[in-house]
C-alpha positions in Angstrom: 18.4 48.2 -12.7 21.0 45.2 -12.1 23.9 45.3 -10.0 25.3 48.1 -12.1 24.5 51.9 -10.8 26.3 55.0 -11.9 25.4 58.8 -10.1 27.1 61.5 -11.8 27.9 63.9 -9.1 28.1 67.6 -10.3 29.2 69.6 -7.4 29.8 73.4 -6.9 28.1 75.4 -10.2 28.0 78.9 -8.7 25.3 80.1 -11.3 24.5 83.9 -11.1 21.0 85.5 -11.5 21.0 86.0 -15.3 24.6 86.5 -16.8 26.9 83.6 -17.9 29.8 85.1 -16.5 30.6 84.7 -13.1 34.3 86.3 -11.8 35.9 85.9 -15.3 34.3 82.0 -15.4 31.4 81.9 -17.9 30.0 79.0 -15.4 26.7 78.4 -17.5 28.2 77.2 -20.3 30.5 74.8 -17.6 27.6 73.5 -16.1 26.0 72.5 -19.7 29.4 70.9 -20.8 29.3 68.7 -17.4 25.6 67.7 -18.3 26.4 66.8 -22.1 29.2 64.7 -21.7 29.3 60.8 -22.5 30.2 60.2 -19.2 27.0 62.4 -17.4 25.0 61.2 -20.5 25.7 57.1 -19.5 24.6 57.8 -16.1 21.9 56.3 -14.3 21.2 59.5 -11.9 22.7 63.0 -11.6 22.9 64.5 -8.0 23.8 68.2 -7.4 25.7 68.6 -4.0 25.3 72.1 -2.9 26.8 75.8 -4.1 24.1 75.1 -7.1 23.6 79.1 -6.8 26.3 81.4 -6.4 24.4 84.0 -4.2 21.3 82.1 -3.9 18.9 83.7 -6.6 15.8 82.1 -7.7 17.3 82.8 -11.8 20.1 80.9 -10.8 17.7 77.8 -9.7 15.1 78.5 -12.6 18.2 78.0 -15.0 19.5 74.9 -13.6 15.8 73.1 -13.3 15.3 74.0 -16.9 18.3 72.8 -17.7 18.1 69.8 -15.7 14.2 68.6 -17.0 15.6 68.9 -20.9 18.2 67.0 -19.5 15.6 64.2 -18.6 17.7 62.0 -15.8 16.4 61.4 -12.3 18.2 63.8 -10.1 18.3 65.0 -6.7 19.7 67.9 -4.9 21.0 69.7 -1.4 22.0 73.3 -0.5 25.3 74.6 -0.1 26.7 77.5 1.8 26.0 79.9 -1.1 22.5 78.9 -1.6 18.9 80.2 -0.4 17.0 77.1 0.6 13.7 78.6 0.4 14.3 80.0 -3.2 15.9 77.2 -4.0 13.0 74.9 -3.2 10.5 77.3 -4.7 11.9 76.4 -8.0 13.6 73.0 -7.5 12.2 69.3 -7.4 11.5 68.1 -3.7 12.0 64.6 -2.0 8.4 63.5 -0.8 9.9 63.4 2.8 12.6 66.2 4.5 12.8 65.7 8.1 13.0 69.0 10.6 13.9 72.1 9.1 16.9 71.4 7.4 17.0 69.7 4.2 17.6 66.5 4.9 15.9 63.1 3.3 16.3 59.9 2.5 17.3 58.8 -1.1 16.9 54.8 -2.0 18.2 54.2 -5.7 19.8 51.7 -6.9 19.4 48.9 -4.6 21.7 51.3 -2.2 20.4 54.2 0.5 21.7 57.4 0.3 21.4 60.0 3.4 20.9 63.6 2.0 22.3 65.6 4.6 21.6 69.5 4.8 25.5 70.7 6.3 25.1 74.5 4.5 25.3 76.2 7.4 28.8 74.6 7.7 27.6 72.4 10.8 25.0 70.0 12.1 21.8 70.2 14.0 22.0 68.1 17.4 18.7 66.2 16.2 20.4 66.0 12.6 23.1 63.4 14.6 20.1 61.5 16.3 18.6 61.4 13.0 22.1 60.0 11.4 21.7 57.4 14.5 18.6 56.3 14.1 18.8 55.3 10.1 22.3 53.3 10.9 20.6 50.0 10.6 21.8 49.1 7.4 24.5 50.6 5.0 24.5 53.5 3.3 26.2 56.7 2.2 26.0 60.4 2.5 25.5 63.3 0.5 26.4 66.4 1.9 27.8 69.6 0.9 30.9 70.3 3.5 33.7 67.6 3.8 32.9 66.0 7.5 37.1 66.6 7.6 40.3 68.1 7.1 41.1 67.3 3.4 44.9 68.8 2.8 44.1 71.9 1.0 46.0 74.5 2.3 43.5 77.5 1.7 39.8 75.6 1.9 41.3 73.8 5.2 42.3 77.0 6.9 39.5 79.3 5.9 36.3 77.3 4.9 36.4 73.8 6.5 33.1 72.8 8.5 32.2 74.1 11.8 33.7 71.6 15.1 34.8 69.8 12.0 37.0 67.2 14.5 33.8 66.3 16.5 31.7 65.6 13.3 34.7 63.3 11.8 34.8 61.2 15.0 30.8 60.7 15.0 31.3 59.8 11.0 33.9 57.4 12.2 32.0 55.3 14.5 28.8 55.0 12.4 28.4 51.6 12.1 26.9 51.2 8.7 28.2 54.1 6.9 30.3 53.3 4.0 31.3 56.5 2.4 30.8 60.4 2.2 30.0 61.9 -1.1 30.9 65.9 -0.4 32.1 69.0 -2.6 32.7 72.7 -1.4 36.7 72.9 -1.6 36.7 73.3 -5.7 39.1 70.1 -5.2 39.0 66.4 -5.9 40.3 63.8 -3.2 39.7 61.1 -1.5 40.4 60.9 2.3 40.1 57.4 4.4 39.6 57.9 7.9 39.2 55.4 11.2 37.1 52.2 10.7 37.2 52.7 7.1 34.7 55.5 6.4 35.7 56.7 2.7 35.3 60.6 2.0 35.2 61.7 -1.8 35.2 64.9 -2.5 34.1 66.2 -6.0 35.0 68.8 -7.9 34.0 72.2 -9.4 31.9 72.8 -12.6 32.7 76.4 -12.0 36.5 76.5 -10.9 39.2 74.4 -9.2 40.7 76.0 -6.2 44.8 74.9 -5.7 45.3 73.0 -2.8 48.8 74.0 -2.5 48.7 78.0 -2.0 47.4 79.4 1.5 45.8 82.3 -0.1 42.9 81.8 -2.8 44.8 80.6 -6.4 42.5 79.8 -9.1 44.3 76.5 -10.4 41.7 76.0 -13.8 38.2 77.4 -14.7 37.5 74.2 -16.5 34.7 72.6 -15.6 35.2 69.1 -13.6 33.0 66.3 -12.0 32.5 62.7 -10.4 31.1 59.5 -11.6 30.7 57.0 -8.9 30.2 53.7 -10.8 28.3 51.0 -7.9 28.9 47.6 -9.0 28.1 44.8 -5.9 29.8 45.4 -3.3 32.4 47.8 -5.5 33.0 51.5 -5.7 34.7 53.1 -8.8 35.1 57.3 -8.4 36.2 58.5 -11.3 37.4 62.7 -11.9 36.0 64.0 -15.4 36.7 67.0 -17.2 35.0 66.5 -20.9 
């Protein structure tokens, strides 16, 4: 593959059971436009990080694996808050190894390791820390589906931020071999840099982008909007796209 890797990380789609049109937001149609742009298209791998359904219906994940094998990249996937793991994995593609009963697995591409961690419960397993332990021998980076911290949104922080979400940002922080934290569920791009330089990215929305400003919910666009993490050496470049 060379040194150059590029993941297009599509985060938050919210698809309903069978209608396009989900609170005003015809999401379907926002979800295709992510996965036919140039910038999805020129990308080496495609990972889906959580809220794939928005009330966890197997139509929801039978649209988004069709839509995903015409599509015809390598992808991977983990559950969000919103999503039914067990309908979601009756449809979906499967890692050949998840560890306990969360979803959690080990993804190697790219010449880098990627930890696919199962947060969609909005907290973490005590063996699901061990776990995290054990595999930091040599760096890597996690997906997961909550931000392991506070990321300055006004409404996501005070109403949906991950459970004991100060305890899991202090274990992220003294991992020894973490590099960075690839997250969505805010509907909000940032990135935040916390203690012994553990980089947190948060993607946005292919259904809608939340505003970080207001402390009740305030839809800020219901254009669709995505990451592409471009891995070059020893090099990260996280770029926000919207066509």
């Amino acid at each position: 593959m060379g040194d150059l890797f590029k993941i297009a990380h599509i985060s938050d789609l919210h698809i309903g059971q069978t209608s396009d049109v989900m609170q005003g937001i015809d999401v379907r149609s926002n979800f295709k436009q992510a996965l036919n742009s140039c910038s999805v298209k020129n990308s080496d791998f495609i990972f889906l990080s959580g809220d794939l359904a928005d009330n966890g219906e197997t139509g929801a994940y039978e649209f988004i694996n069709e839509e995903m094998n015409k599509f015809g990249k390598p992808w991977a996937w983990i559950p969000g808050n919103h999503d039914d793991l067990d309908k979601a994995s009756a449809v979906l593609s499967m890692p050949d190894y998840v560890q306990g009963t969360t979803f959690d697995y080990i993804l190697d591409i790219g010449g880098r390791r990627f930890i696919c961690l199962d947060n969609s419960c909005g907290e973490l397993q005590p063996r699901q820390f061990d776990w995290l332990k054990q595999h930091d021998n040599k760096p890597f980076s996690i997906f997961m589906h909550y931000p392991p911290c506070f990321c300055g949104h006004a409404f996501m922080d005070s109403k949906y931020p991950m459970k004991d979400v100060l305890m899991v940002q202090n274990f992220i922080e003294n991992l020894k071999n973490l590099e960075y934290v690839f997250c969505g569920h805010y509907h909000f791009a940032c990135h935040i840099e916390l203690k012994n330089n553990k980089q947190v990215y948060v993607a946005p929305s292919t259904q809608m982008q939340i505003s970080s400003t207001s402390k009740t919910f305030e839809l800020e666009s219901s254009k669709p909007s995505w990451q592409i993490l471009t891995f070059e050496k020893d090099l990260l470049k996280v770029e926000i796209k919207k066509d």
